[in-house]
N, C-alpha and C positions, 0 to 999 in steps of 0.2 A: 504494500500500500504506500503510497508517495504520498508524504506532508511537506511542509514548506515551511518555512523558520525564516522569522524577518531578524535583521540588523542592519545598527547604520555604520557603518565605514570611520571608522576613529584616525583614520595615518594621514588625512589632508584636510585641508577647509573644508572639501565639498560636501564633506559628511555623507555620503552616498547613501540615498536605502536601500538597502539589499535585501532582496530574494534568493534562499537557497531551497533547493528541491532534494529532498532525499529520499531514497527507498529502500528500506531494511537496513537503516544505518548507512548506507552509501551514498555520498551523494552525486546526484544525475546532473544539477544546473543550478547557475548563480545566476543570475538575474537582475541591471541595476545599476548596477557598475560602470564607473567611466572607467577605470583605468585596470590593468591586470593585478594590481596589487590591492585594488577591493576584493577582487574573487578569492585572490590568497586567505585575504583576512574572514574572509565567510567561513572558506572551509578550515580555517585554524580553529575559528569563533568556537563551529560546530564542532568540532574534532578532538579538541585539546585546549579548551582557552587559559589563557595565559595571560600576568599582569606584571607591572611594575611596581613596586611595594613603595612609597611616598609616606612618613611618617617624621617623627620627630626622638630623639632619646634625649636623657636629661645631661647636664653638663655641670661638673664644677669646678668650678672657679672661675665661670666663665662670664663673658663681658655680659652675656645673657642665658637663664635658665636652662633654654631647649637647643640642639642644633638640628638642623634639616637634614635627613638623610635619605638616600636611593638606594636601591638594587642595581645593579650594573646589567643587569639582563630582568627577563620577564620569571617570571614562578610560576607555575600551575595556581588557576584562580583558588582552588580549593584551600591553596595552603596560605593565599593570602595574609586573616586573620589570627592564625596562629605564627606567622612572621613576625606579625604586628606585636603580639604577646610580648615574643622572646624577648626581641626590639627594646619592649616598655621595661623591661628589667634591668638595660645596660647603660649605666654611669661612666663617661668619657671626662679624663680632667683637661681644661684649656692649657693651653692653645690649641687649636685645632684647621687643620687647614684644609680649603677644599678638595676633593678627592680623595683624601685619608681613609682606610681604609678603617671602617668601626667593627665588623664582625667579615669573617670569611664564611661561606660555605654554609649560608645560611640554613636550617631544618633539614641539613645533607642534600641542597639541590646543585649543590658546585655553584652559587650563585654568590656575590661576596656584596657586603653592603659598606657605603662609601657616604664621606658627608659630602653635602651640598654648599656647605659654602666655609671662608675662613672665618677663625670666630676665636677673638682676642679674651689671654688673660682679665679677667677682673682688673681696674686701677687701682693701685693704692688710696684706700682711704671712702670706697667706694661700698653700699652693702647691696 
């Protein structure tokens, strides 16, 4: 039996809406798409999705509380939130600079998490 699974295209402005057609888990046709790299992302969407992990962990001594941190690659959506978890437990002391790498190998996906930006000692004299 052939269903069809919508999604809109996230990798350009056009935000494309996409139609994928699948039958018994396989799919037949994407539908939608300007460019070939909508249909990739349809049949990723449906197949395997996959995310970038965006969050924050705490910092001390630093010029501020939280730093911004990524994923260097995508994770399987599933394991998103307990990414997130691990993340919320790990205390970084300043200085810290961007791209530094804050955990490797993140929940075993070989995927290593890096800060997003630099982020200055506390000043003297400063609380």
């Amino acid at each position: 039996m052939k269903r069809e699974h919508s999604y809109t295209c996230i990798n350009c402005p056009l935000s494309c809406s996409l139609e994928l057609v699948e039958e018994d888990g396989e799919v037949v046709e994407v539908r939608g798409n300007d460019c070939k790299t909508g249909a990739k992302y349809a049949v990723q969407e449906f197949t395997d999705p996959r995310r970038v992990v965006t969050t924050t962990v705490t910092v001390r001594g630093g010029a501020l509380p939280l730093l911004p941190v990524r994923s260097t690659a995508t994770i399987p959506k599933e394991r998103v939130k307990d990414a997130v978890a691990q993340l919320a437990g790990i205390v970084v002391d300043a200085p810290v600079s961007n791209g530094q790498l804050i955990t490797s190998d993140i929940l075993g996906t070989g995927v290593d998490v890096i800060s997003s930006r630099d982020l200055p000692r506390k000043a003297d004299g400063e609380d």
